[in-house]
BAMIKOL-100776 format. One record per residue: x, z, y of N, C-alpha, C, CB in turn. Coordinates in steps of 0.05 Angstrom, whole numbers, padded with zeros to 5 digits, always signed. Glycine has a CB too. Example, Ala and Ser with C-alpha at 12.3 -4.5 7.8 and 13.67 -1.06 7.14 Angstrom:
BEGIN
+00264+00156-00114+00246+00156-00090+00264+00156-00066+00226+00181-00089+00257+00142-00045+00273+00143-00021+00258+00157+00001+00282+00114-00012
This chain:
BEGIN
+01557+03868+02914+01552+03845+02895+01535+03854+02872+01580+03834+02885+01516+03840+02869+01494+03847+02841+01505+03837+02819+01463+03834+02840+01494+03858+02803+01502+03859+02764+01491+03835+02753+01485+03888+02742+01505+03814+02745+01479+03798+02738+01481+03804+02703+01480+03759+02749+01453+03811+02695+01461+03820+02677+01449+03809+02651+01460+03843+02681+01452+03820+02626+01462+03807+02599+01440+03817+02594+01490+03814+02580+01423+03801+02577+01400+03812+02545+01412+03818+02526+01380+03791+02529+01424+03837+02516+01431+03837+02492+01411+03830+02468+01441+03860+02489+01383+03844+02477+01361+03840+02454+01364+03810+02444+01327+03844+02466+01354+03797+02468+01358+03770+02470+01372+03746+02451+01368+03769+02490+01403+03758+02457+01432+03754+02440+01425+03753+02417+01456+03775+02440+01419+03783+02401+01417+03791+02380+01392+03774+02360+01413+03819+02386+01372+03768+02386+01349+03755+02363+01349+03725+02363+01315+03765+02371+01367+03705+02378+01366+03681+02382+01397+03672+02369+01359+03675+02414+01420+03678+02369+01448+03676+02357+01451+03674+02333+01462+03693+02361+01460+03656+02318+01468+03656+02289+01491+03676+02279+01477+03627+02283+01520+03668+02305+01545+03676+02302+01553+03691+02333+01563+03650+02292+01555+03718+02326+01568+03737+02352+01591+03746+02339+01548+03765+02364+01615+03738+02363+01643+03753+02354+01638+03766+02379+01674+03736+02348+01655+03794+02376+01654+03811+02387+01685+03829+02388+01631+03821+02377+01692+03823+02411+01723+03831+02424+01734+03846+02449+01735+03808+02428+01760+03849+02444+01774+03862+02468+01793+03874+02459+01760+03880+02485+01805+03887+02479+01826+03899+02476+01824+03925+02464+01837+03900+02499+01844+03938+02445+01840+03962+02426+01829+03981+02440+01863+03974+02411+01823+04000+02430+01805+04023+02437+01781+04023+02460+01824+04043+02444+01780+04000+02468+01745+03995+02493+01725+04005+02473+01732+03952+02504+01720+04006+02444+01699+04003+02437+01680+03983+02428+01693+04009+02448+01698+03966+02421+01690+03937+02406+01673+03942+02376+01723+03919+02399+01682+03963+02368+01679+03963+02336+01644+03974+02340+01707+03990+02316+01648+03996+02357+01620+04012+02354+01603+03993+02374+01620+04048+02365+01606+03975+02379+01580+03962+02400+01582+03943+02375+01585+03947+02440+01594+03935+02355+01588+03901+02339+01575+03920+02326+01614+03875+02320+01582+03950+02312+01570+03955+02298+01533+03963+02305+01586+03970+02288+01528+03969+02327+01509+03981+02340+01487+03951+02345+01524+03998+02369+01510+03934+02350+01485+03912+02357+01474+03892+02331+01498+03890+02382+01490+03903+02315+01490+03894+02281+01462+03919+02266+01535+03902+02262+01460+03938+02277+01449+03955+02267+01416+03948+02277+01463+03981+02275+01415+03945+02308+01399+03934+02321+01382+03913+02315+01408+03931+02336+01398+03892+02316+01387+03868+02298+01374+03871+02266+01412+03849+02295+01393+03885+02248+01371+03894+02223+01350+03912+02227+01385+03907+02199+01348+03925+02248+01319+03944+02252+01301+03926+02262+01320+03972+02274+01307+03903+02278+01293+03889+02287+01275+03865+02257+01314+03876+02310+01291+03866+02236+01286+03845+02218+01302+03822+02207+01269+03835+02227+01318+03824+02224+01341+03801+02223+01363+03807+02198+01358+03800+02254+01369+03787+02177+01384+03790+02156+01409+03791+02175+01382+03767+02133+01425+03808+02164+01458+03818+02177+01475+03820+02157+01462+03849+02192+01504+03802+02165+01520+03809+02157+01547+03821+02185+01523+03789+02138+01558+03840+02183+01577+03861+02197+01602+03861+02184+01566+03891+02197+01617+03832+02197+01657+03825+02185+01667+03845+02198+01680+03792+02197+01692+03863+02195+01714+03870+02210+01735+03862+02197+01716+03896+02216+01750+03846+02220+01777+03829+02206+01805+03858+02219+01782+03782+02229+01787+03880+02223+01806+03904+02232+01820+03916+02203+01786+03930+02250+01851+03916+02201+01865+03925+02188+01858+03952+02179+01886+03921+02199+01852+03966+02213+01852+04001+02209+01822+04004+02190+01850+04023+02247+01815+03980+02184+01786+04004+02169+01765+04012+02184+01794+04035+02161+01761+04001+02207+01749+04016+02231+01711+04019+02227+01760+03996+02262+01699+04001+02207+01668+04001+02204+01669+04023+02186+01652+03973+02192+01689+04023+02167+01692+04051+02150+01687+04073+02169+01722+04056+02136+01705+04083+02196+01700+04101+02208+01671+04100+02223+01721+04104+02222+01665+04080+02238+01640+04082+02250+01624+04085+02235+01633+04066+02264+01613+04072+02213+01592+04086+02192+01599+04106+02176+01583+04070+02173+01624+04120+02177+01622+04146+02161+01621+04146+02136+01602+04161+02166+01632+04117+02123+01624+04110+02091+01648+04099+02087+01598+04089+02082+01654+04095+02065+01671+04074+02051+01660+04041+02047+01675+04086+02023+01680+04023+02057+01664+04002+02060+01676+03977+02042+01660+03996+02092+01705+03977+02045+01721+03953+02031+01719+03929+02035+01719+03952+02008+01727+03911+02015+01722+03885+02007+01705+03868+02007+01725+03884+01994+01689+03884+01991+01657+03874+01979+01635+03880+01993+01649+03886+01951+01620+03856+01998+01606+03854+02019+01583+03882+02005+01594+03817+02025+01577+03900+02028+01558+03926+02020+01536+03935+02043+01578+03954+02016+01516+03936+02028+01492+03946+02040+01481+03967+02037+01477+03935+02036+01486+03982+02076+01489+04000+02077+01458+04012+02092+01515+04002+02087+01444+03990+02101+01419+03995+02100+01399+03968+02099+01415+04013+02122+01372+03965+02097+01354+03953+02104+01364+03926+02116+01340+03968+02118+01368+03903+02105+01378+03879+02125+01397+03880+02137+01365+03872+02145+01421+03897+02131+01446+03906+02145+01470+03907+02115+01440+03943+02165+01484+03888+02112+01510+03884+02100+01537+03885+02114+01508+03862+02088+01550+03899+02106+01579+03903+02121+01604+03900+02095+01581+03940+02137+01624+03887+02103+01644+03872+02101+01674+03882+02116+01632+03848+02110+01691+03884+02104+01729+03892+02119+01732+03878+02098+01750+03929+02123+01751+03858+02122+01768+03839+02103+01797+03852+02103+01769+03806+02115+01813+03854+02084+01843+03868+02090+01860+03844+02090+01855+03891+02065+01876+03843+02112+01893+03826+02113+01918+03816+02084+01903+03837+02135+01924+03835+02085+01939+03839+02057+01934+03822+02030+01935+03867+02050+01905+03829+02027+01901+03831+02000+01894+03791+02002+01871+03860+01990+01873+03781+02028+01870+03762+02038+01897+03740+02025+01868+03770+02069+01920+03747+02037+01938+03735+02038+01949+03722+02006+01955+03753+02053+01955+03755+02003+01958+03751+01962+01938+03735+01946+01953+03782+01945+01910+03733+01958+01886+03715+01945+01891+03687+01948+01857+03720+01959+01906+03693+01979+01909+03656+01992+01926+03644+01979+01919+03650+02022+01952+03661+01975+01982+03650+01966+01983+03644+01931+02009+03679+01976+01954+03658+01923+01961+03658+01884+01941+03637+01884+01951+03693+01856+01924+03619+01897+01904+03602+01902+01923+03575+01904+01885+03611+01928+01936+03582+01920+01957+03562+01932+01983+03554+01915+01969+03575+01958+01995+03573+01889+02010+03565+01880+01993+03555+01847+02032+03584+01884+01974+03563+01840+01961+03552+01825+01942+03515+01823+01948+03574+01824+01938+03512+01849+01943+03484+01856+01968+03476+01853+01935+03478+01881+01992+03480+01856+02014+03464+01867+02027+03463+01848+02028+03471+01889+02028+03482+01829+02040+03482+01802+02038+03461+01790+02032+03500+01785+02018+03449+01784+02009+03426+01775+02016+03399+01786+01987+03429+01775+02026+03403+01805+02046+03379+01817+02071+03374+01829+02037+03370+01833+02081+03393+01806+02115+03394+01813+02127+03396+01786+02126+03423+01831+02149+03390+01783+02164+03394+01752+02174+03419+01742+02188+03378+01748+02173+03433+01718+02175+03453+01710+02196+03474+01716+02174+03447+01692+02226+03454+01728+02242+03453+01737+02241+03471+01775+02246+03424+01729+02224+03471+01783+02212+03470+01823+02189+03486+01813+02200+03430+01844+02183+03499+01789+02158+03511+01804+02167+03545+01810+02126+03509+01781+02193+03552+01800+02205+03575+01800+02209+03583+01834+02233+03571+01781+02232+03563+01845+02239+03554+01875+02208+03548+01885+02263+03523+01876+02188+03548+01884+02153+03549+01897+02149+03570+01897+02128+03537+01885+02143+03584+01881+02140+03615+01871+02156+03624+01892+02151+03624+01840+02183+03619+01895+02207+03638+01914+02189+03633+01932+02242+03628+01922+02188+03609+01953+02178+03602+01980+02154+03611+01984+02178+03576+01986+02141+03622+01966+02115+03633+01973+02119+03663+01971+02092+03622+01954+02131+03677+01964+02131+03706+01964+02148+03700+01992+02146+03726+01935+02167+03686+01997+02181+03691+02020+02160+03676+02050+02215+03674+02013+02139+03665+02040+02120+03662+02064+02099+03682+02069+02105+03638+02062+02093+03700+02043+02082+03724+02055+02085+03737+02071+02081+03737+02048+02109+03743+02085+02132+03757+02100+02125+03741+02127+02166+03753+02086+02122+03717+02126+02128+03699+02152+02101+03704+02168+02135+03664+02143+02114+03702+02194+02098+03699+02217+02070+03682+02212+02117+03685+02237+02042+03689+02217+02027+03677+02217+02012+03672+02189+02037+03661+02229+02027+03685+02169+02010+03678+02138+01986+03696+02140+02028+03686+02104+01993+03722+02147+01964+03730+02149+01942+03721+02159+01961+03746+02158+01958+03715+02189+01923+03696+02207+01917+03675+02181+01931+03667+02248+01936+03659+02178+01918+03629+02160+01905+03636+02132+01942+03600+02151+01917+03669+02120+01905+03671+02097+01866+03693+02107+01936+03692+02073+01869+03697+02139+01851+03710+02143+01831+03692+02151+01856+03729+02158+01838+03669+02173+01822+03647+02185+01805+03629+02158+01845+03626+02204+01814+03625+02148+01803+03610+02123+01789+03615+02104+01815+03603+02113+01790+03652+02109+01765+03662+02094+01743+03669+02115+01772+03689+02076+01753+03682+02145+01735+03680+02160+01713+03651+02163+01749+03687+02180+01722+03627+02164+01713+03598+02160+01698+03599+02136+01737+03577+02158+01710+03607+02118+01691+03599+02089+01669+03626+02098+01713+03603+02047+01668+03650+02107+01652+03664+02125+01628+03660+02127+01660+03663+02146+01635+03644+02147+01615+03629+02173+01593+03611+02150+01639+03600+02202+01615+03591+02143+01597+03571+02133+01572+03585+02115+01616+03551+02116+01588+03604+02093+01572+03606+02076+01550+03632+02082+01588+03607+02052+01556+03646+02099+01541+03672+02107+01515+03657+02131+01568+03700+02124+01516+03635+02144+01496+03618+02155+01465+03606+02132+01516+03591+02165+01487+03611+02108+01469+03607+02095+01445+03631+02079+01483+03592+02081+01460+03646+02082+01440+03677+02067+01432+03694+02085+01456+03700+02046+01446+03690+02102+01438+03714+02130+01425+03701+02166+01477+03733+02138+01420+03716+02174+01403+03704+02195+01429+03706+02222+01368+03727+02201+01445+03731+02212+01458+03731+02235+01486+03746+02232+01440+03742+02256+01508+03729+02230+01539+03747+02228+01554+03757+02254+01562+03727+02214+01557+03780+02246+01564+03796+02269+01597+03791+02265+01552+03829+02267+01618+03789+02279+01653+03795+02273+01660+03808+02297+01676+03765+02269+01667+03835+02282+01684+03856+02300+01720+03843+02296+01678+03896+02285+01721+03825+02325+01751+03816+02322+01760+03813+02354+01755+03784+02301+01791+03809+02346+01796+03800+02379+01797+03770+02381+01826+03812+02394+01773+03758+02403+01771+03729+02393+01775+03719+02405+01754+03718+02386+01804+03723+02422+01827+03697+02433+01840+03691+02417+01848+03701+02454+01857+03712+02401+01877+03708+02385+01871+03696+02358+01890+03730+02383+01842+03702+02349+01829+03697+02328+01822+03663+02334+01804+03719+02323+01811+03658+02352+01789+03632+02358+01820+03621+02361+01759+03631+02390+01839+03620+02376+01860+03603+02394+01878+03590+02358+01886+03633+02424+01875+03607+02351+01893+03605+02327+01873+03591+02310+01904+03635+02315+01852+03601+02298+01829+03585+02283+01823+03553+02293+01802+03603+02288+01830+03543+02313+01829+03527+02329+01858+03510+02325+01823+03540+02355+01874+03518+02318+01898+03507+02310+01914+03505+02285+01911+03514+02322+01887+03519+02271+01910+03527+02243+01902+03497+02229+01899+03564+02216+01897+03472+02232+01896+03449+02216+01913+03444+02217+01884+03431+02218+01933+03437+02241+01961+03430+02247+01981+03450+02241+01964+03424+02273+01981+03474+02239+01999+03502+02219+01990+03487+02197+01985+03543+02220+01974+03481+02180+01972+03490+02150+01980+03466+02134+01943+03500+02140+01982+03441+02161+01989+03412+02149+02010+03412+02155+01975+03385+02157+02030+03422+02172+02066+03426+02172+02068+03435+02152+02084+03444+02193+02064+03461+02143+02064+03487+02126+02057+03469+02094+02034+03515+02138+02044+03462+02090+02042+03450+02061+02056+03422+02064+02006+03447+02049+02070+03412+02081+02090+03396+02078+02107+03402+02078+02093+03382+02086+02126+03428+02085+02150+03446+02073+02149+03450+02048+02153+03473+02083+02127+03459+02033+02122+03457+02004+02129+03436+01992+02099+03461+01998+02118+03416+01990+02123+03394+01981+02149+03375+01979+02107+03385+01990+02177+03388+02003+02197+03372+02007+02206+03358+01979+02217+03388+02021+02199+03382+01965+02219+03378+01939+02209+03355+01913+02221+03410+01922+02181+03346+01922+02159+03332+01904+02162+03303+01910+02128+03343+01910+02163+03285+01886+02176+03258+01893+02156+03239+01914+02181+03241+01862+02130+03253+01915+02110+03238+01927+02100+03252+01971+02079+03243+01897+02129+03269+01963+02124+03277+01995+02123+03260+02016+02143+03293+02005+02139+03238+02006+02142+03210+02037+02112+03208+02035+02165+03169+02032+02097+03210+02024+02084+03193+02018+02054+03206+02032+02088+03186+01988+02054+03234+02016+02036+03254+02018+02045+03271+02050+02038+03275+01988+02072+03255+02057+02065+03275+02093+02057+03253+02105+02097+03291+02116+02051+03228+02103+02040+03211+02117+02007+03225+02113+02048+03179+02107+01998+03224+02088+01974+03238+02082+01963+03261+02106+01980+03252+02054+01987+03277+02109+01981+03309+02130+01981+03295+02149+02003+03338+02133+01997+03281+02161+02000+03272+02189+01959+03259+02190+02034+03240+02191+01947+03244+02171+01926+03233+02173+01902+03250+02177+01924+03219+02155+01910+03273+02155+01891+03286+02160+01886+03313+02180+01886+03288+02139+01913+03310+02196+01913+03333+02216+01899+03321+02243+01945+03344+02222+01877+03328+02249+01854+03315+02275+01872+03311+02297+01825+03337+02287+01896+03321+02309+01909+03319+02330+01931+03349+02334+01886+03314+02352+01946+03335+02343+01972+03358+02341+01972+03377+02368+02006+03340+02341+01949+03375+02383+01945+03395+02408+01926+03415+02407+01937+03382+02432+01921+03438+02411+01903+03455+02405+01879+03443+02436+01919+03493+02404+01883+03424+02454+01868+03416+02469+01854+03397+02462+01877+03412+02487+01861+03389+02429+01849+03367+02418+01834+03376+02399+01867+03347+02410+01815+03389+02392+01799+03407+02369+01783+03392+02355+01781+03429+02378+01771+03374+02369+01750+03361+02348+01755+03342+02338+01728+03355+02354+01778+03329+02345+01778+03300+02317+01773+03305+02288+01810+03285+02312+01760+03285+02276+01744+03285+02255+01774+03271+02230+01711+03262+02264+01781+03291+02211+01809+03283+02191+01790+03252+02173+01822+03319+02160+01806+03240+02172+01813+03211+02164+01804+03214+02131+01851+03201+02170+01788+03189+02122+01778+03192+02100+01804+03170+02084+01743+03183+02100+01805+03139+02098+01830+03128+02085+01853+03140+02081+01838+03109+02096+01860+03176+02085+01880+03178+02084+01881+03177+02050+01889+03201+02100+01867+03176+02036+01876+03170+02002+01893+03147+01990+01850+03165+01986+01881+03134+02010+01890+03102+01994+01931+03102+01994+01874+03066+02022+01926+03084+01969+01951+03078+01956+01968+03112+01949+01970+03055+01980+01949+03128+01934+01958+03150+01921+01956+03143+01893+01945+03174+01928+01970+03154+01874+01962+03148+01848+01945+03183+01838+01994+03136+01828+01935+03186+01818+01911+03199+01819+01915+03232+01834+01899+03198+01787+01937+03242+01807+01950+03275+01820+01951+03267+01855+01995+03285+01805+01957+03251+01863+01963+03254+01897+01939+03244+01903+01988+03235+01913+01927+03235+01891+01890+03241+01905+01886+03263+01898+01862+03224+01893+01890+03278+01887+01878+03306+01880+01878+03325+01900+01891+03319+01859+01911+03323+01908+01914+03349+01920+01914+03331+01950+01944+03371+01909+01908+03308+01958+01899+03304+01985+01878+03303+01986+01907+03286+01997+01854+03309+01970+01829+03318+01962+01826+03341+01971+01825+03317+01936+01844+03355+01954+01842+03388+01966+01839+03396+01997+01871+03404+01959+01865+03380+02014+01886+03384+02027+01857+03374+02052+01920+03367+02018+01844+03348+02044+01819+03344+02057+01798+03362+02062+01808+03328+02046+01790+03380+02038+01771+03391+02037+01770+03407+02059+01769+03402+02016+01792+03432+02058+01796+03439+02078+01803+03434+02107+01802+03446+02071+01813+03416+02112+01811+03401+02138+01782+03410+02146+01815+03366+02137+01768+03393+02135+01745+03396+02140+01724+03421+02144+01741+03384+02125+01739+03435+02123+01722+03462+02135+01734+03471+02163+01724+03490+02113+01752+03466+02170+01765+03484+02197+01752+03460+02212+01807+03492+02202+01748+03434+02209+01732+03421+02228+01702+03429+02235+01732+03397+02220+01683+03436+02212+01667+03442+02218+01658+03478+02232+01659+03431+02199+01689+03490+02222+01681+03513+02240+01691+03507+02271+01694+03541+02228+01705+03488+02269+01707+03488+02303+01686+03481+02323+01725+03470+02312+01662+03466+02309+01641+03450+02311+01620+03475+02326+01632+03436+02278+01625+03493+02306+01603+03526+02298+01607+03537+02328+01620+03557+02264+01646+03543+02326+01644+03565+02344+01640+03541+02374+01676+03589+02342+01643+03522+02369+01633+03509+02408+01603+03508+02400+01648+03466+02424+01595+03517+02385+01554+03512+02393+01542+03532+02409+01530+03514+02363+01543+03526+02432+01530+03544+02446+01501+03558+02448+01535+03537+02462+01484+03535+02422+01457+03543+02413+01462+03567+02389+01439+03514+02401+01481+03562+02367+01490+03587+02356+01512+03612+02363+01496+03579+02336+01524+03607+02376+01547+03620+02382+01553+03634+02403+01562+03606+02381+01561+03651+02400+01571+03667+02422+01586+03682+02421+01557+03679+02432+01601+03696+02440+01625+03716+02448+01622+03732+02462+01645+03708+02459+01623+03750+02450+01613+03781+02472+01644+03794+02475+01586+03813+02452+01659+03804+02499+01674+03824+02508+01660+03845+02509+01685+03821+02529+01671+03870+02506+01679+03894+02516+01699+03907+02530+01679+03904+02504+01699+03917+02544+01720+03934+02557+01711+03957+02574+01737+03918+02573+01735+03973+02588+01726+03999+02599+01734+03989+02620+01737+04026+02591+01724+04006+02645+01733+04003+02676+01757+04019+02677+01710+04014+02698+01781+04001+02673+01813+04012+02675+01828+03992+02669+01823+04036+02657+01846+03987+02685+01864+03955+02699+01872+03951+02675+01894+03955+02725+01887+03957+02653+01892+03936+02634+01868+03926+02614+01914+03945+02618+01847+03938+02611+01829+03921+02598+01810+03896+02609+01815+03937+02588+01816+03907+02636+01806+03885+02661+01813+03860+02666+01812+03893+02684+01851+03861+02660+01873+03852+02662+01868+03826+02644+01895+03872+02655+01861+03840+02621+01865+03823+02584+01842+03812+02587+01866+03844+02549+01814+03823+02605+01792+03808+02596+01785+03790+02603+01776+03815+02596+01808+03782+02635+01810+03760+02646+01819+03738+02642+01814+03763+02660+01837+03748+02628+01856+03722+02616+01841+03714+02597+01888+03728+02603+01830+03731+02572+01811+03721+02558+01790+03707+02565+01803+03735+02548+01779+03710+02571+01752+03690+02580+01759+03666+02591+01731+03702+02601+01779+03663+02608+01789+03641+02623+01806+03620+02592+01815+03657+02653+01819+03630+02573+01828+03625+02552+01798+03608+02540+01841+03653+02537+01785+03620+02534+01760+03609+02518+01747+03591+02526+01742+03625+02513+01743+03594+02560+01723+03583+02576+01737+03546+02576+01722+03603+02610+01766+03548+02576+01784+03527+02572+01778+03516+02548+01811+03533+02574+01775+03524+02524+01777+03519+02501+01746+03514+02494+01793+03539+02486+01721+03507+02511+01701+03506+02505+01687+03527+02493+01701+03490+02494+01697+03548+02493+01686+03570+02469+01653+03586+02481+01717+03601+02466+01638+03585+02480+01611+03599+02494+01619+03626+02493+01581+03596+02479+01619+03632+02522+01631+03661+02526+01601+03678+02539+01663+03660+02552+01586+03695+02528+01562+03698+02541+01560+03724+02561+01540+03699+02520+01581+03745+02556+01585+03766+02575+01593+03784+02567+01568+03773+02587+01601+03813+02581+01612+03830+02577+01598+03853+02579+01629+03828+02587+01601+03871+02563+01600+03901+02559+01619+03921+02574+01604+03906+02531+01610+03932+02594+01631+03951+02608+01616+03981+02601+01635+03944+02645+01649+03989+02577+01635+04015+02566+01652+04042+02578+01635+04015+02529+01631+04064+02576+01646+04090+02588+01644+04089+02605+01669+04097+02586+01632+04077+02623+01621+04090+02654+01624+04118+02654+01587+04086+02661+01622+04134+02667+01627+04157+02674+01604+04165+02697+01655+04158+02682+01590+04187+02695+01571+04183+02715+01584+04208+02737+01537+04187+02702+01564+04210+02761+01571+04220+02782+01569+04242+02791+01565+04212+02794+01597+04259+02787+01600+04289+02776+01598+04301+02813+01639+04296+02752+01593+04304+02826+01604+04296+02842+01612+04345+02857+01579+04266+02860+01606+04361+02841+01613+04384+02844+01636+04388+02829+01595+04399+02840+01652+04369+02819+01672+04377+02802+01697+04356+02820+01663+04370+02764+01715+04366+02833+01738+04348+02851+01754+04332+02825+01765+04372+02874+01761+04350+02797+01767+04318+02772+01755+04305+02780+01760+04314+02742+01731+04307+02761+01706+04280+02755+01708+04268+02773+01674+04283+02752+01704+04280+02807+01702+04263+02830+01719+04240+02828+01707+04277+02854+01745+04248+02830+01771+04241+02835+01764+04210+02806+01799+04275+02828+01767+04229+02780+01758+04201+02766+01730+04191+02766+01763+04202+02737+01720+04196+02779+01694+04177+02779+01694+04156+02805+01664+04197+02781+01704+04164+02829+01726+04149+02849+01739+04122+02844+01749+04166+02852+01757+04126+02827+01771+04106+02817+01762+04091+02796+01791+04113+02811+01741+04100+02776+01732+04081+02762+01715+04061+02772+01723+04090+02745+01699+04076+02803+01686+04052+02819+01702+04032+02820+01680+04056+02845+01722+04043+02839+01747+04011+02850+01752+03997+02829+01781+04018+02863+01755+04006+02793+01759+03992+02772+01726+03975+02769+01769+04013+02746+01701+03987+02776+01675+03969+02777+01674+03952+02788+01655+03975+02785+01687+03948+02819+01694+03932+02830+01710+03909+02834+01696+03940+02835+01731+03916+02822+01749+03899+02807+01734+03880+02791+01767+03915+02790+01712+03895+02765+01710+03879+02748+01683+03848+02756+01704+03901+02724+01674+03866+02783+01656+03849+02793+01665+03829+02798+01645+03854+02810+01677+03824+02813+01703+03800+02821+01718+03779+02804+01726+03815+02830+01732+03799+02781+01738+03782+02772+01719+03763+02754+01756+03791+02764+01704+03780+02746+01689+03765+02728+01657+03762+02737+01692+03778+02698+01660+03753+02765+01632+03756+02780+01613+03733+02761+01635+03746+02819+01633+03721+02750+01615+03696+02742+01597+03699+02709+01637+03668+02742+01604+03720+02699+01605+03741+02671+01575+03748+02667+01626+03774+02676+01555+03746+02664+01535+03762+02653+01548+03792+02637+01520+03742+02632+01534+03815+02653+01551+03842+02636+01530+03859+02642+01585+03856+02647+01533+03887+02622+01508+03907+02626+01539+03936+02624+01473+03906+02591+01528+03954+02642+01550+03982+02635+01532+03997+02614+01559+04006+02667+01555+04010+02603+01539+04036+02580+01549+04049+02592+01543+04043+02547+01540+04074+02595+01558+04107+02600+01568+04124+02576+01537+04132+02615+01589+04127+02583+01601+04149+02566+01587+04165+02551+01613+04166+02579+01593+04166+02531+01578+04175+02509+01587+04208+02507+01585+04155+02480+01573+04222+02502+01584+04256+02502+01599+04262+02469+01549+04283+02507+01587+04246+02458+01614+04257+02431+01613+04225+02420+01601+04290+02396+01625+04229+02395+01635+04211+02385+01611+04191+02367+01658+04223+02370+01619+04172+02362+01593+04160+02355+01595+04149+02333+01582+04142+02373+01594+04167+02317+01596+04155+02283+01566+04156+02262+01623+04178+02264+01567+04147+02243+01538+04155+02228+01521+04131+02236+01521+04186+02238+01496+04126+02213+01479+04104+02221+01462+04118+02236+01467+04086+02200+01459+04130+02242+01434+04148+02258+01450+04150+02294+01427+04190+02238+01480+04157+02298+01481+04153+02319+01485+04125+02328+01496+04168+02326+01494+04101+02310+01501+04076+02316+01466+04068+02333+01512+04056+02283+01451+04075+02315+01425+04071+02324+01418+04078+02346+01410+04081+02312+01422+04106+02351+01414+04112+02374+01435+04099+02406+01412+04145+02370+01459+04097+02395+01477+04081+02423+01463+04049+02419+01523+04080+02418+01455+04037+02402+01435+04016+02397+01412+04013+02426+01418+04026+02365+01400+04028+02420+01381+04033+02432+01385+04036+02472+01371+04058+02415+01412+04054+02472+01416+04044+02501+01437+04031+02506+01416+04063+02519+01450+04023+02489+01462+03989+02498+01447+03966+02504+01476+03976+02477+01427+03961+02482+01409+03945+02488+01378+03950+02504+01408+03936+02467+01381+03970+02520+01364+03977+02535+01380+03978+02574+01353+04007+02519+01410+03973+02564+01422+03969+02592+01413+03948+02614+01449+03962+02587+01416+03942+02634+01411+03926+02646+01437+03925+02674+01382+03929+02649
């Protein structure tokens, strides 16, 4: 069966927005970073997200990178968002609106429910998705092309649903506020549809009417954002900007995950454009190891043909040491995107 295979150049010089994923350790981090590096040698304004906890563009560039968006060369800006800190930005954002519409009496018991939602399941994604979104929007505008080193089932599947999380979720807040009957009719209006199979409904502009002003305010707010997660849902189905690159290695559980993934996305409209199969291993064939593993990573090539015959993909080979520094990102640059 033939490779049908991927341009990366291509990708890199025609794409607004590449997320770039898989399962841990394939090598996700050093190909976003490599094809992020690529694209600024080429000319292209770059920005390089990692929504990775561990720090991981820190290690592949060999620098300290943080918070603050930093330019680390020529048309190349890099960015780690920390989950953590994300959250604490989201949650002191969030009680500083709400203060203002509760009695002096409830804003103590708010305060509680919000240190005690830091803790809860899922605050990170919605305090991360919503800066990734404000991201997109606003990095479309200064840069030619955003790179995100993320895993983008769990990221997109969730980003894709957090209107309906964040409109339950700020109507638990509000139980206690005399204008909640009133203002969860509001969420119910402005949540586009309660199915993650339903993504694009457009949130309701009459949801204002018959508020008195404070409850226009904060269903103002409560709009605004609707709206931005509408229009990033808009972003990531454009298949003239957008795209999704996998990685993985030839070995059954990344094979496993990359199937379900793509089939996940491909459902969800998401433009999935192909895969990277990294660490090939080439053909030792005087050594009975290597043999032995170079053997079986075929039947794993094979595998991957199949499953994802329908996949545009290019293989890299194994790299002989480790690939850190802007000088080696460059050079694995150069034959990633010279694969075929």
């Amino acid at each position: 069966m033939l490779l049908m295979s991927l341009d990366l150049n291509k990708l890199i010089a025609e794409k607004r927005l590449l997320l770039v994923g898989g399962k841990g350790g394939v090598g996700k981090t050093t190909v976003s970073a490599s094809l992020a590096v690529a694209a600024a040698e080429a000319g292209r304004r770059v920005l390089l997200v990692s929504t990775d906890p561990a720090h991981s563009l820190s290690d592949a560039f060999d620098k300290p990178i943080g918070g603050v968006e930093t330019m680390l060369a020529p048309n190349l800006t890099v960015l780690e968002l920390d989950p953590d800190a994300e959250v604490d930005a989201y949650l002191d954002r969030v009680l500083g609106q709400m203060r203002r519409y509760v009695g002096p009496d409830q804003v103590a018991e708010l305060s509680r429910q919000l240190r005690l939602t830091r803790q809860s399941p899922g605050a990170q994604e919605a305090a991360l998705l919503e800066r990734m979104a404000k991201l997109m929007e606003e990095g479309l505008e200064q840069y030619d092309l955003l790179v995100f080193d993320t895993a983008p089932t769990g990221h997109t599947l969730r980003l894709l649903s957090l209107p309906e999380v964040m409109a339950a979720w700020t109507d638990g807040l509000l139980k206690h506020n005399k204008r909640s009957e009133k203002l969860g009719e509001v969420l119910a209006h402005l949540t586009p549809g309660r199915s993650i199979n339903n993504p694009m409904g457009d949130p309701k502009d009459n949801a204002l009417e018959g508020l008195d002003d404070k409850g226009k305010e904060l269903a103002e707010t409560l709009l605004r954002r609707q709206r931005l997660f509408h229009r990033t849902r808009h972003l990531l189905a454009d298949a003239v900007k957008t795209a999704f690159l996998f990685v993985l290695t030839p070995e059954k559980l990344p094979i496993l995950e990359t199937q379900r993934a793509v089939q996940a996305l491909q459902e969800s409209k998401i433009p999935v454009v192909g895969a990277v199969v990294n660490r090939v291993l080439p053909d030792v064939a005087d050594s009975p190891f290597w043999a032995a593993r170079f053997e079986r990573q075929q039947r794993h090539l094979d595998d991957i043909k199949e499953r994802l015959k329908a996949l545009p993909r290019v293989e890299v080979p194994l790299w002989e040491d480790d690939i850190q520094g802007l000088d080696n990102l460059g050079a694995f640059a150069k034959v990633l995107t010279a694969a075929r």
